[in-house]
N, C-alpha and C positions, 0 to 999 in steps of 0.2 A: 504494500500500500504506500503511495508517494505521500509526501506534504501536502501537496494543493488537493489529495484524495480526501483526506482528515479535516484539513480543515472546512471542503465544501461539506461533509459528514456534521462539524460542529455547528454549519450556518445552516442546513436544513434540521437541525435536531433542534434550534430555535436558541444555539447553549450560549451563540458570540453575539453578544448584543452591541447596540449600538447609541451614545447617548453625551451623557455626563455622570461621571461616576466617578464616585469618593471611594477608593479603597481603603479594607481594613487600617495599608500605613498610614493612612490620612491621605497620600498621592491622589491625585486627579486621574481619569483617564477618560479615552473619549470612547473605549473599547470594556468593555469587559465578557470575561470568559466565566460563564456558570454552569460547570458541569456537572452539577446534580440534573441538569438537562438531560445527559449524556447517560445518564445512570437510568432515566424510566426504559429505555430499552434494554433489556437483560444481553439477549443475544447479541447487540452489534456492541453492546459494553463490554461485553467479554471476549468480543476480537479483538477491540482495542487493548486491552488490560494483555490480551496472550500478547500481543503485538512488542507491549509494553515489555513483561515478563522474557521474554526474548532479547530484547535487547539488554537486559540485569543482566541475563547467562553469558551474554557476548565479554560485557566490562567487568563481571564480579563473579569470583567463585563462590557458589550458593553452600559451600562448605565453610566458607568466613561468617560466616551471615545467622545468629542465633534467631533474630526475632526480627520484625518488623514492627515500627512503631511510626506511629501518624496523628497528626494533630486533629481534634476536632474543629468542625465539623467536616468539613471539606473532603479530609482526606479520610474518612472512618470505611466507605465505602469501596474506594482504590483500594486502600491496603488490605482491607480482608482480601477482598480479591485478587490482590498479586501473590499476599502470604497464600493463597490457596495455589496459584499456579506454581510457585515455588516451594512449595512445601514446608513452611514455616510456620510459628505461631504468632499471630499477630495481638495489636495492643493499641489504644491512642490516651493519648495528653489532650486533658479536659483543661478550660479555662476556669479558675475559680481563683475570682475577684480580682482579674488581670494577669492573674500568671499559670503557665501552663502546671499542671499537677499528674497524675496518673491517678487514678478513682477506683472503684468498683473490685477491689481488689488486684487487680493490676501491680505487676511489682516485674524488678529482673536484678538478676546481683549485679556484682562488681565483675569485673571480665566482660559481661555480655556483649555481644558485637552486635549492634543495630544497622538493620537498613530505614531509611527513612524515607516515608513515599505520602507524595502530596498529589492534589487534583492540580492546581495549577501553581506556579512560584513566579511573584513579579518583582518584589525587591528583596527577598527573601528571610523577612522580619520573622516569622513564623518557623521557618527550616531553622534561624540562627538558636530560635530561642529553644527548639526543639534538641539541638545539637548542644547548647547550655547544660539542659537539662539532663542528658545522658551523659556527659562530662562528670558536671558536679555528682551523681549518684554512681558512680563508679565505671561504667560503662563505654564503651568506642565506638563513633560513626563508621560504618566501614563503605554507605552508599547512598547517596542521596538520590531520587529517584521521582520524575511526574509525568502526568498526564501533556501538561504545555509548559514549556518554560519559556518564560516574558521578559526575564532579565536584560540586560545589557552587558554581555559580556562579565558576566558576575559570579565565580566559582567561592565556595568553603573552603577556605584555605588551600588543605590541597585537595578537594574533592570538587569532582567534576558534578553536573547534573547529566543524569541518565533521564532523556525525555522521550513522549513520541513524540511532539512535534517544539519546535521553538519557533516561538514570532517576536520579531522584533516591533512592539506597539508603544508609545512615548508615553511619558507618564509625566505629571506635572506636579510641584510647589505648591501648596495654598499660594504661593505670592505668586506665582509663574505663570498661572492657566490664561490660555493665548482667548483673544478677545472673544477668537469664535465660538469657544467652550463656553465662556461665560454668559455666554445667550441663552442657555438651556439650563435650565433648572437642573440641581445637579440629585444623586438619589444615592443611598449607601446602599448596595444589593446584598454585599456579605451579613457574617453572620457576629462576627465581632461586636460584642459592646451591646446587643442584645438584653433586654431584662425582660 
């Protein structure tokens, strides 16, 4: 499946919107990607996901790799789904009262090698903090891992992102947003900050 296959798949699934839009970092964009879209269709979710899960096998030995962990909400559904195609057990970091936790009993030791898989990453506020978060509790990122990466040439130190597709989409400043954005009403689609 090419790039322009995927993402004309994201603009009939209804998932690439088009507008003004406050992402969770607070950024601007005139684009955004909401792939719980992507997710009411089972079957072509899980082409994408093996598609996904294929290209892990290419960049990561799936024998480094203890668990999969994923932020909520976004990425709770990707990652069961990749942990399924890879054989793994998966887990996500809840928000409570701003900062990522693990809930529900949820735990991993010290050693554990985490993959870390998101639906979409566009400055990668979320991945950093997720990657925080498995540091301080003892644990090692061994793979960062999404559905679309939005970044601008922006890796984890030394971890790459494993993507299916990458777009390059501009993202803006509160102070920055160019004239034409601010004609339209702007609207937070995520799920951040939520009560």
């Amino acid at each position: 499946m090419k790039d322009e296959d995927i993402l004309n798949y994201f603009k009939k699934s209804g998932a690439l919107l088009e507008g003004h839009f406050i992402l969770s970092s607070g950024f601007h964009s005139a684009m955004y990607l909401q792939c719980a879209k992507i997710f009411m269709d089972p079957k072509k979710s899980e082409y994408l996901c093996e598609i996904l899960a294929n290209k892990i096998k290419e960049n990561i030995n799936l024998d480094k790799i203890d668990i999969v962990l994923s932020p909520a909400i976004g990425g709770i559904i990707i990652g069961y789904v990749i942990s399924k195609k890879i054989n793994k057990k998966s887990i996500f970091l809840e928000r409570v009262e701003g900062a990522f936790t693990l809930r529900r009993g949820f735990k991993f030791s010290r050693g554990t090698r985490v993959l870390i898989i998101e639906d979409v990453i566009t400055t990668g506020k979320s991945s950093n903090e997720c990657i925080s978060y498995v540091e301080c509790h003892g644990g090692k990122v061994i793979g960062i891992a999404c559905l679309v990466d939005r970044t601008s040439n922006f890796t984890f130190s030394k971890l790459g992102i494993i993507s299916l597709l990458r777009l390059s989409i501009p993202i803006y400043s509160p102070n920055e947003i160019p004239d034409k954005l601010l004609e339209i009403k702007p609207i937070k689609p995520g799920s951040r900050g939520l009560t």
